[in-house]
C-alpha positions in Angstrom: 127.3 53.7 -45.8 128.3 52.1 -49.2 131.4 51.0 -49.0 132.0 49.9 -52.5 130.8 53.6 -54.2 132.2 57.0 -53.3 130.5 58.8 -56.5 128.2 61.5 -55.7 124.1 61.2 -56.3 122.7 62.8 -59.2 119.4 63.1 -57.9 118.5 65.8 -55.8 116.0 63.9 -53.6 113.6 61.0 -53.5 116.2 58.5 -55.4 120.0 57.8 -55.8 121.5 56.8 -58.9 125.6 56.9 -58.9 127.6 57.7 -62.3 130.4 55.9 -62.1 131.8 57.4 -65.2 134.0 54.9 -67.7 135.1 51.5 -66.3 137.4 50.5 -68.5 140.2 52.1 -71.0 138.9 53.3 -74.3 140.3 49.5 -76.0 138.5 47.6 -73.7 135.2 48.9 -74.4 135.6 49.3 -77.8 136.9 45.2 -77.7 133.6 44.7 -76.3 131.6 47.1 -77.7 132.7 44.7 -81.3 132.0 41.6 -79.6 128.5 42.2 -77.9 127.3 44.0 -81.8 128.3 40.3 -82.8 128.0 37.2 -80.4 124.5 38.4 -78.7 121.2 37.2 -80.1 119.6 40.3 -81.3 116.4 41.0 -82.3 113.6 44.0 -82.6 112.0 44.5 -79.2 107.8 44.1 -79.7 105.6 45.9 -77.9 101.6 46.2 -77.4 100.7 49.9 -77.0 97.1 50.8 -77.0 96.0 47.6 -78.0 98.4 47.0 -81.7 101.7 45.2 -81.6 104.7 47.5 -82.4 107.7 46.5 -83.7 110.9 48.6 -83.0 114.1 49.5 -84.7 116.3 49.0 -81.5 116.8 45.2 -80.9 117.2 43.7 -77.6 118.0 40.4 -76.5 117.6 39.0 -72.4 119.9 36.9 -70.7 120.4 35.4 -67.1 121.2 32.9 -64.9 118.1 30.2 -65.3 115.9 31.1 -68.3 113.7 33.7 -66.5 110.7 34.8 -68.2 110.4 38.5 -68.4 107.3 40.6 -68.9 107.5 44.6 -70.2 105.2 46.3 -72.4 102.9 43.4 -72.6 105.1 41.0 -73.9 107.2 38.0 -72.8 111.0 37.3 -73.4 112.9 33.8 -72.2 116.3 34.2 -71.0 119.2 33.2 -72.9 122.6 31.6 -71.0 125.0 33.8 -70.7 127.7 34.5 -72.9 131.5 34.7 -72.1 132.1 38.6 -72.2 128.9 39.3 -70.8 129.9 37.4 -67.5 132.9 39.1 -67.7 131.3 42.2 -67.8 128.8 41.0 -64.7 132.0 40.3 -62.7 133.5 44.2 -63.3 130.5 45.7 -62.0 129.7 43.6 -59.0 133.3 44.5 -58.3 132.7 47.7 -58.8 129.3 48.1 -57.1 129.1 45.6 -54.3 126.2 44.6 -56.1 125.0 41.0 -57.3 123.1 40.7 -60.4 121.3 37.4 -62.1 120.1 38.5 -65.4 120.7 41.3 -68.2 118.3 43.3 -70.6 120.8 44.4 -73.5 119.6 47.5 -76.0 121.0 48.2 -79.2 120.3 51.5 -81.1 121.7 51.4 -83.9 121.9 55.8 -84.3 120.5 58.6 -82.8 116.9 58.2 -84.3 116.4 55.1 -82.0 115.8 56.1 -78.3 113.4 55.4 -75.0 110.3 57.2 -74.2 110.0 58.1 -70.7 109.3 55.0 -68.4 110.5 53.8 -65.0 111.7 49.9 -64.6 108.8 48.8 -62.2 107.8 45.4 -63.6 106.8 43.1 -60.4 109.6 40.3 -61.4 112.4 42.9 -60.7 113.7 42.8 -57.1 112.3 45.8 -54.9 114.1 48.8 -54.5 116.9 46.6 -56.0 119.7 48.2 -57.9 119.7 48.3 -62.2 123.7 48.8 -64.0 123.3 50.6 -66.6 126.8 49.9 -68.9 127.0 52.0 -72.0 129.0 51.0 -75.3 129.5 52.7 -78.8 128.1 56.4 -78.9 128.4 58.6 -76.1 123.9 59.6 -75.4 122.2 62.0 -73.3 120.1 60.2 -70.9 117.5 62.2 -68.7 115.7 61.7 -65.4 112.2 63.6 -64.9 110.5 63.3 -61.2 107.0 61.9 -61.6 105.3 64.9 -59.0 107.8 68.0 -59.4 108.7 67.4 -63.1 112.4 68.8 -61.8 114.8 66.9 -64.9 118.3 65.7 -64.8 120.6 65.2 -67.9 123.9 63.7 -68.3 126.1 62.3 -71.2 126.7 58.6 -70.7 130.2 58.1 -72.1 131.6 54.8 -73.5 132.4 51.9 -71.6 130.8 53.8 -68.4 128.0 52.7 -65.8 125.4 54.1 -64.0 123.5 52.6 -61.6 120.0 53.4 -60.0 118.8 52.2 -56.7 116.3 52.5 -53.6 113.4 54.3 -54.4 114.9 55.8 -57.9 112.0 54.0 -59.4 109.0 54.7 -57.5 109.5 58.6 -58.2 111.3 59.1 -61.1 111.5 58.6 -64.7 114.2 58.1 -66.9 114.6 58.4 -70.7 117.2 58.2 -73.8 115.8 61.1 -75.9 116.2 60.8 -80.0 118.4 62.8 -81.5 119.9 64.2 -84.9 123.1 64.8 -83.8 124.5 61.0 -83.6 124.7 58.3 -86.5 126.5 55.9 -85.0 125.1 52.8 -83.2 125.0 52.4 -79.1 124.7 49.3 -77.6 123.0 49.4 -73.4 123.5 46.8 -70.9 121.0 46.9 -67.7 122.2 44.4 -65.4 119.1 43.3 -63.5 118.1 41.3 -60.5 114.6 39.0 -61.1 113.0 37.2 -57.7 111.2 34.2 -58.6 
């Protein structure tokens, strides 16, 4: 039994990911919705897909306890230190979720033209089976779950300042996705809160 987490799963079977809903009042997310959009090193995430390097619109930046090296999509980030609000964003969470965390993959999208394809975060660095905090900033997005044999989806509206987090075998059978869409024009910055084993 989880003590820390009395929020239903979304997931019908075969996974368990917990929406927390918002975590903090409207002014504190927007504080550090301003402050993450400034302070973090971003830059436009690369990736090598059929053979030919792609560079994206959405930015990213990686940071973490050590300076992990982190492979996805073919290529290689270095972790940064951490900054000041995103350690105090590490400490509401792990409050919040029982959980401990040791490095963070930040997103920024900056409207609803940017989004994620369908994937699953199975890279062999990340801890197994380990849980991923998913804290959302800026515009409110639909993000989607598809099961990789039934194809049964789930959808949901990830409001600002909220988390979500995905654990156990959430991973092994499902994807998950931020589909593209018309109806937003105004950025959204993602924070996955991650766990690497050396």
């Amino acid at each position: 039994m989880d003590l820390f987490n009395d929020t239903p799963n979304i997931l019908p079977l075969d996974g368990e990911v917990n929406y927390y809903g918002p975590v903090m009042n409207f002014e504190k997310a927007q504080h550090y919705y301003e402050q993450l959009l400034e302070n973090i090193q971003w830059e436009n995430d690369k990736a090598i897909i059929f053979g030919k390097l792609i560079i994206t619109k959405r930015k990213v930046a990686w940071y973490a306890d050590v300076p992990f090296k982190y492979t996805y999509s073919k290529t290689t980030k270095s972790a940064l230190p951490w900054t000041k609000e995103l350690l105090e964003l590490k400490e509401i969470i792990e409050h919040k979720t029982g959980e401990t965390f040791n490095s963070c993959l930040l997103n920024l999208y900056h409207s609803g033209s940017e989004g994620m394809a369908w994937h699953s975060d199975s890279e062999k660095d990340l801890k197994k089976n380990g849980a991923i905090a998913s804290l959302s900033f800026g515009a409110e997005r639909k993000f989607a779950f598809k099961h990789k044999v039934t194809k049964q989806t789930v959808s949901m509206m990830l409001e600002k300042g909220s988390l979500l987090v995905m654990k156990g075998k959430t991973q092994n059978n499902w994807l998950h996705r931020l589909p593209p869409t018309k109806k937003v024009n105004r950025p959204r910055i993602n924070l996955t809160f991650r766990t690497i084993e050396t």
